[in-house]
C-alpha positions in Angstrom: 85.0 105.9 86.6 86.3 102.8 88.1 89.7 101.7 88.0 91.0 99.5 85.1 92.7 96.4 85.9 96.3 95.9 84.0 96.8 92.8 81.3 100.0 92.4 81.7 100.3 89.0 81.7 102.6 87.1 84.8 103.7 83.9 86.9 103.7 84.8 90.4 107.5 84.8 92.0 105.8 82.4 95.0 104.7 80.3 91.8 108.0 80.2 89.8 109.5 79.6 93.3 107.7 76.3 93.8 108.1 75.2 90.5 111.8 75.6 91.0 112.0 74.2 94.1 110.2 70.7 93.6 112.4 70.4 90.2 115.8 71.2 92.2 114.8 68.5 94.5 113.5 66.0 91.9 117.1 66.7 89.9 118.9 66.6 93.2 117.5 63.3 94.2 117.7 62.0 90.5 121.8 62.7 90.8 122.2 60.9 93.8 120.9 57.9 92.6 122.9 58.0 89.5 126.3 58.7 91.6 124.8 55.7 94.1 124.9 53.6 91.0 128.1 54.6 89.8 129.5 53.9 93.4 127.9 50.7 93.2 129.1 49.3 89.3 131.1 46.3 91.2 128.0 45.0 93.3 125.6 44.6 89.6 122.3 43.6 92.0 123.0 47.5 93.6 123.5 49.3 90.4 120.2 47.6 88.3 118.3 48.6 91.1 119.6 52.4 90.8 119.0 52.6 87.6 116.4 51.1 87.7 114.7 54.0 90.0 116.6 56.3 87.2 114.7 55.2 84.4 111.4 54.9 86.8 111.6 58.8 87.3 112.8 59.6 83.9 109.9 58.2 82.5 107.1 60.5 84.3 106.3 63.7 83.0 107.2 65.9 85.7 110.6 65.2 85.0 110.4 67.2 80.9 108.7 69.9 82.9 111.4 70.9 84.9 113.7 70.4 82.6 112.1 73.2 80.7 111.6 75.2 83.5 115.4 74.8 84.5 116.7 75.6 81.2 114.4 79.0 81.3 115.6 79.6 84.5 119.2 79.5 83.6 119.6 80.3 79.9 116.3 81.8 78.6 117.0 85.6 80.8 118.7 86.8 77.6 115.9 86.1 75.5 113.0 87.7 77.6 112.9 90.7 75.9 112.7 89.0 71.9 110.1 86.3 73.7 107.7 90.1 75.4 107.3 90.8 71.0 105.2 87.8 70.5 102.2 86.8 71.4 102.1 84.6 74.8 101.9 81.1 74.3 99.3 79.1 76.2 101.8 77.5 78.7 103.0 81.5 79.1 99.5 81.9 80.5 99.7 82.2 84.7 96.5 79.8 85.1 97.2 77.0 82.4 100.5 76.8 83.9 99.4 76.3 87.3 96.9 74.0 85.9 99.5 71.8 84.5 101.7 72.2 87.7 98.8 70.6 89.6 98.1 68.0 86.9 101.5 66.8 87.8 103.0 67.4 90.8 99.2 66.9 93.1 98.0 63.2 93.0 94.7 62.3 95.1 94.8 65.0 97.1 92.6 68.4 96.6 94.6 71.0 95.3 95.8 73.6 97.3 95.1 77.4 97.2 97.5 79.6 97.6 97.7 83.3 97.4 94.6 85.1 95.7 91.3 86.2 96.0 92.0 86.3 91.9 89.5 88.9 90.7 91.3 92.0 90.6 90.2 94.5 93.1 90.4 98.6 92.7 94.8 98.2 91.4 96.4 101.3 91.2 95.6 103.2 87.4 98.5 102.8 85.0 100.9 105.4 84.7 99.3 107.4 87.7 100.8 107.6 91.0 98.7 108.8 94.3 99.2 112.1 95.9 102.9 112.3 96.9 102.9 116.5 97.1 99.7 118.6 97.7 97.9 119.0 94.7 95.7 122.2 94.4 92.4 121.0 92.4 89.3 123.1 91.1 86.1 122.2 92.8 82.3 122.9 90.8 82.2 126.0 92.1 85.0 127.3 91.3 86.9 127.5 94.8 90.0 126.0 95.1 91.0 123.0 97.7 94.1 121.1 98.3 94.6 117.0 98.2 95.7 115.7 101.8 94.8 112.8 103.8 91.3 112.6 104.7 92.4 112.8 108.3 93.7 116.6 107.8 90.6 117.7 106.8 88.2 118.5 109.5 84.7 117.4 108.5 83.4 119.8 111.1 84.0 122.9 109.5 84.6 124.7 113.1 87.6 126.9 114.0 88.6 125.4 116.9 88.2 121.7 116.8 88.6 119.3 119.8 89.4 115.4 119.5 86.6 113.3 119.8 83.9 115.2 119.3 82.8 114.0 116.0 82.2 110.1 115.1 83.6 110.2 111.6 85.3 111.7 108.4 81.8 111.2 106.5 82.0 109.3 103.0 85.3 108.4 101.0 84.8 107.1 97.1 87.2 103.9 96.3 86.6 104.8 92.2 89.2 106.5 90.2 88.1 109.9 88.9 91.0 111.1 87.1 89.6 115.0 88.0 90.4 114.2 91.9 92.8 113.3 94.2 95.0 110.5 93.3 95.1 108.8 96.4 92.4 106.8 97.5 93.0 108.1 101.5 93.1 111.7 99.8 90.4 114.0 100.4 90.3 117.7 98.3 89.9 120.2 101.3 89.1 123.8 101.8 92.1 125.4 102.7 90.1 127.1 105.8 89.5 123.1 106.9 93.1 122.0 106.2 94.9 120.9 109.3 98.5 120.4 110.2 97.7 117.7 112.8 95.8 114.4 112.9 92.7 114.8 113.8 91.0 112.0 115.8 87.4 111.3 116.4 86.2 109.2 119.1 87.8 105.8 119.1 84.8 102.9 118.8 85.5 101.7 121.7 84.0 104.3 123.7 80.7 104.5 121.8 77.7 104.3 123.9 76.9 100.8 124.2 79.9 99.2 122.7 80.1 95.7 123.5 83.5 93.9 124.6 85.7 91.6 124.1 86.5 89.3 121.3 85.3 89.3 117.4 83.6 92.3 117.3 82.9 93.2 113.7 83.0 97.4 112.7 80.4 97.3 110.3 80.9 99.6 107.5 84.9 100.6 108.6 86.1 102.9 111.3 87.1 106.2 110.1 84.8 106.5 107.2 82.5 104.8 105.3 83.3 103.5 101.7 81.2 104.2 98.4 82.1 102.5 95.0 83.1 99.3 96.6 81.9 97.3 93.7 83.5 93.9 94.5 82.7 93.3 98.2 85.8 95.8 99.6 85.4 95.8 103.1 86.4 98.9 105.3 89.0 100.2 107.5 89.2 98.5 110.1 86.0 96.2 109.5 87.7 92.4 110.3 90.2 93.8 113.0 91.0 90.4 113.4 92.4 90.1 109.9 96.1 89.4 109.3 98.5 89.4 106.3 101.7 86.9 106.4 104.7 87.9 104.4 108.0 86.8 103.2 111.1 88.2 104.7 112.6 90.5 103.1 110.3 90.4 100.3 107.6 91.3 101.4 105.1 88.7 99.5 101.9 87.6 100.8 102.3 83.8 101.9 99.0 83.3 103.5 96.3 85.3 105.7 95.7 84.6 109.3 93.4 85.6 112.0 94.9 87.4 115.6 93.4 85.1 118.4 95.8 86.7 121.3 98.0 89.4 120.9 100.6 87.3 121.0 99.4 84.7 118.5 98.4 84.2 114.9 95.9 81.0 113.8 96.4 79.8 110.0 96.5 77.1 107.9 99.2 74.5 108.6 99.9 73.8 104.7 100.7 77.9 104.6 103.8 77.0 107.0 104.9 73.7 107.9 108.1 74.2 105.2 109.0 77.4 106.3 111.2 79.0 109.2 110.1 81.5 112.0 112.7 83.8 110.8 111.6 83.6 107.4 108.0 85.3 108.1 106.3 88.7 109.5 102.9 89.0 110.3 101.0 92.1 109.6 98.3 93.4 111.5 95.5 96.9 110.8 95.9 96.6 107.2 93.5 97.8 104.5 94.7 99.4 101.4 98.1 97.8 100.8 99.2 100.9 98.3 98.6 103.5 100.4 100.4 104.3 104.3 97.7 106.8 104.7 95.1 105.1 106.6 94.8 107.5 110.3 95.6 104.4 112.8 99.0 102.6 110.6 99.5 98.8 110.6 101.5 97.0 113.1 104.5 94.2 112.3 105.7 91.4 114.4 108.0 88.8 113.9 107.5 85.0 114.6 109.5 83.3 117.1 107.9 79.7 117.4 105.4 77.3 114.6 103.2 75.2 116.2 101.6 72.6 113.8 98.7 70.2 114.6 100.4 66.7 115.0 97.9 64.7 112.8 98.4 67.3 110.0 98.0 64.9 106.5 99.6 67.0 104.0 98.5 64.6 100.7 94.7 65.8 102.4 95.6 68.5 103.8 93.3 66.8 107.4 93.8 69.0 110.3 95.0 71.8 108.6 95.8 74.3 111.9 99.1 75.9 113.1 99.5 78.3 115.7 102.3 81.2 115.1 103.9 82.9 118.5 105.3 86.4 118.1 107.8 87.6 119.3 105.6 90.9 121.1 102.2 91.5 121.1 100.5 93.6 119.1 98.6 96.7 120.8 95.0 96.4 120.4 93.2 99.4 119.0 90.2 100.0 117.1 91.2 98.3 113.5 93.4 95.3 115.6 91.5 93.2 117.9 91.0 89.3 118.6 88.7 86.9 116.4 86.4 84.6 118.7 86.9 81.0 118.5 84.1 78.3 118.7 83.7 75.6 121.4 85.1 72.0 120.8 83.2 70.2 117.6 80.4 73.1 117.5 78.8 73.0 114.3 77.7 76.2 112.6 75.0 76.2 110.1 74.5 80.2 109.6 73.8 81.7 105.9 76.1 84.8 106.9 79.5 84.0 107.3 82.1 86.4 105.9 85.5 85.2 104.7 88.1 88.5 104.8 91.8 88.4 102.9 93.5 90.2 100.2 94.4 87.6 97.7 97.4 89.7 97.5 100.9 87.6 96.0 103.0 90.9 96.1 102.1 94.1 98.9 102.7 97.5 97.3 103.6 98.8 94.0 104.5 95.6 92.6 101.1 93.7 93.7 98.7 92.9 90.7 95.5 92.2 92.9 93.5 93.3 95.3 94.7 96.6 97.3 91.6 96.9 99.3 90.9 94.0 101.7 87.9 92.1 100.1 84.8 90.4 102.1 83.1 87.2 100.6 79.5 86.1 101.9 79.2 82.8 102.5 76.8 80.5 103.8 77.9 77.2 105.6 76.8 74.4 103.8 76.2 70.8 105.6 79.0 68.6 105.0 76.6 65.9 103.3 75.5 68.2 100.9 78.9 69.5 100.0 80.3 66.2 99.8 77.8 65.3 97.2 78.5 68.4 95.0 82.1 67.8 95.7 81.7 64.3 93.9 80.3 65.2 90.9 83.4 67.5 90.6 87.2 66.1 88.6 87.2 63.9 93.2 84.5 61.9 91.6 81.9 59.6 93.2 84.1 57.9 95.4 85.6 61.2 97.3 84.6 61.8 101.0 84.8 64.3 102.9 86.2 64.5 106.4 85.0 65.6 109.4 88.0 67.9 110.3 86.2 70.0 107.4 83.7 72.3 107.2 82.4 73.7 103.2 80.8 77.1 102.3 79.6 78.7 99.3 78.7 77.7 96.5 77.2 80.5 94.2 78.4 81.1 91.1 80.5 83.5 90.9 80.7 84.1 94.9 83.8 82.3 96.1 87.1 83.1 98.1 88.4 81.7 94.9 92.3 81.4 94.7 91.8 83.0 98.4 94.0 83.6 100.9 95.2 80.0 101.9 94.9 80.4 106.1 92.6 82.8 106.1 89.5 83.3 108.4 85.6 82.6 107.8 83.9 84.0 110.5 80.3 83.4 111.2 77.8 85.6 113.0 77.1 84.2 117.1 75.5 86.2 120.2 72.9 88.7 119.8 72.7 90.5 116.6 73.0 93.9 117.8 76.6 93.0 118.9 78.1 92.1 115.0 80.0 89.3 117.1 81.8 86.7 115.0 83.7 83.6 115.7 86.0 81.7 113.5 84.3 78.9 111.3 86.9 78.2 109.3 90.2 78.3 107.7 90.7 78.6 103.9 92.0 75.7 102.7 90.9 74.6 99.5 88.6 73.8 96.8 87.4 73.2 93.3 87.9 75.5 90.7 86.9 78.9 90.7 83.6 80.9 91.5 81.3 77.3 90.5 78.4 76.1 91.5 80.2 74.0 94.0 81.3 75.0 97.8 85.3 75.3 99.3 86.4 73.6 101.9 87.7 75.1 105.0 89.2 73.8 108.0 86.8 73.3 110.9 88.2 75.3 114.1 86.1 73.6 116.4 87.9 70.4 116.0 91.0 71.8 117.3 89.5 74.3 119.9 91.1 71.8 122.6 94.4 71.3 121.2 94.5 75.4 120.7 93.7 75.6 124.4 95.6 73.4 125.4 99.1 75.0 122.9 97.9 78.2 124.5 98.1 77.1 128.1 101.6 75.5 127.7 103.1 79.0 127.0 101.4 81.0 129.5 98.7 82.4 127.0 95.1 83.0 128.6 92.6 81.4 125.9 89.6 83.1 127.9 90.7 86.0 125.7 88.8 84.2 122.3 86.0 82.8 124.2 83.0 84.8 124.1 
């Protein structure tokens, strides 16, 4: 039985954050004028022209809006619990608002995705929490096993086990089944097959044939291989290169990213360019964000240094690319490992690209989206092409599309869609037998939702020499993304 999604109906906090911060600035600028004006009743040429650019601003809509949302914010706490009796309002509901936001506060420029791959993904069940104590269960035939991490139960079924001797832990089911374990990770094991100690089966990178070096794609997951994965999850470990940014201390999901060194982190420059070093984590090796049971845990560094792209347009969002140095590298292993990047200006025009992210605005408990990192296929389309079904979208006939831009998808219902604003679509280069992948693409934004119409990434191969070149100024080898 697959898991049901919740309804409860919410505004993201990195939502109600903006909202609030573009009204306290639009108030704060509004009451400087008016003191200005005030300061400057003797000089009457001075205080026309304040009030003047008063009245200008008092006039636009924006301004009602966060006067409403200021109120709420200050005096309408108390009545929360009268206003969760009714029935939501429209404006209470999380996508008209943000349509409205946009409507208002974005003028010629696309809108900007942030947080979200928006169909919910596998949450946790309502009013069930995973395995926190072994749980004795009942199998068919009427033996008895225990729930434990699949990593404790030795698929083997030998006495005397050795590490590395087997490839894998077999098959794992993503689907709720309220008669099982609770815990996705959680496997119901013989108490003959129960171990005490991790047990580890040959790491990937010693497989017969392996190839090296950057982008290399585990098909399927390390570990074990997923059944039920419904809405594209991918598996442990399948997009090592795959990286979560978030908030500090909160812990909320600013953007994805993709590990090009194991020092540095390539994203979207819109994800960034407003916020401190301090103020951000990245996180590395992680797949279900409700569960710390995965064998091989997630790493965490801390930024020390944003590098933007100089001709970043933010109204456009051109040359959307920022570089993020941490402050240690992380330690490559099988489910971390470096994304490829793709010469200066090489075009890609493959059908397989993947794009990789959670879509996540909260990790853990408190998150309402995906828990399982999603994939998305998408094929490139030619930037003509996209520019012409881009035009007969709300940009209209006139819009053009730079070249700093590259556009995939365009399925119905087949989209990144609300995706992970910086993260990485990676297309398929080499020999096939490899599953090598380079980085297309950044996701940056786009037109509604799962239409008929493609998104719009940024192009990495327009900034391959300015990455080299921010690489080479710190010391940084780039020969480790070039394949």
């Amino acid at each position: 039985m697959p898991r049901k999604p919740s309804r409860e109906v919410q505004v993201s906090s990195s939502a109600k954050y903006e909202i609030e911060k573009k009204c306290y600035e639009i108030w704060g600028y509004i009451t400087i004028v008016t003191v200005q004006s005030r300061q400057n009743q003797r000089n009457k040429e001075s205080g026309e022209r304040a009030f003047s650019a008063v009245n200008k601003i008092m006039r636009r809509p924006f301004v009602l809006l966060c006067l409403l949302v200021l109120i709420d914010i200050n005096f309408g706490k108390p009545q929360q619990q009268q206003q969760q009796q009714n029935a939501p309002s429209q404006l209470d509901q999380p996508e008209n608002l943000k349509n409205l936001v946009d409507s208002i506060f974005t003028t010629a420029s696309p809108p900007v995705r942030s947080g979200g791959f928006a169909q919910i993904v596998t949450p946790e069940p309502i009013g069930l929490e995973p395995t926190s104590s072994p749980q004795i269960l009942q199998t068919d035939d009427g033996n008895k096993c225990i729930c434990v991490p699949y990593y404790l139960c030795d698929p083997t079924n030998n006495t005397i086990r050795t590490d590395g001797e087997f490839d894998g832990f077999g098959l794992i089911d993503i689907r709720f089944d309220p008669m099982s374990c609770q815990d996705v990770l959680d496997v119901c094991c013989k108490e003959s097959q129960t171990q005490t100690e991790p047990i580890n089966p040959k790491p990937v990178s010693e497989k017969p044939g392996r190839p090296k070096g950057c982008g290399i794609r585990n098909v399927g997951g390390i570990d074990f291989q997923i059944t039920g994965n419904t809405n594209n999850e991918a598996g442990f470990g399948e997009f090592p290169w795959t990286v979560a940014l978030l908030t500090v201390p909160s812990e909320q999901c600013l953007c994805g990213g993709s590990l090009i060194h194991p020092n540095v982190v390539l994203t979207g420059n819109h994800c960034v360019r407003r916020i401190r070093p301090n103020e951000l984590k990245v996180r590395a090796g992680e797949w279900d964000t409700q569960t710390t049971k995965e064998r091989l845990p997630y790493q965490e560094r801390r930024i020390t240094e944003i590098v933007g792209h100089p001709m970043y347009d933010p109204k456009t969002l051109d040359y959307d690319f920022a570089l993020l140095v941490l402050d240690s590298p992380f330690d490559l292993a099988d489910h971390i490992n470096v994304v490829c990047l793709p010469p200066q200006n090489y075009v890609s025009t493959s059908p397989s690209c993947l794009a990789s992210g959670w879509g996540k605005d909260i990790f853990g408990k408190a998150g309402k989206y995906s828990v399982i990192m999603k994939r998305v296929p998408l094929p490139i389309v030619p930037n003509g092409q996209c520019e012409t079904a881009l035009q007969k979208t709300r940009l209209g006939q006139y819009f053009r599309l730079k070249d700093t831009f590259i556009c995939a998808g365009g399925e119905p219902g087949v989209d990144t869609c609300e995706g992970d604003g910086g993260a990485p679509l990676v297309c398929p280069v080499g020999l096939e037998a490899e599953n090598r992948y380079s980085q297309s693409g950044i996701v940056a934004w786009g037109i509604g939702c799962n239409e008929d119409h493609p998104a719009v990434y940024a192009s990495v191969a327009v900034a391959r020499s300015w990455i080299d070149s921010q690489m080479l100024q710190r010391g940084f080898d780039p020969s480790v993304y070039t394949y």
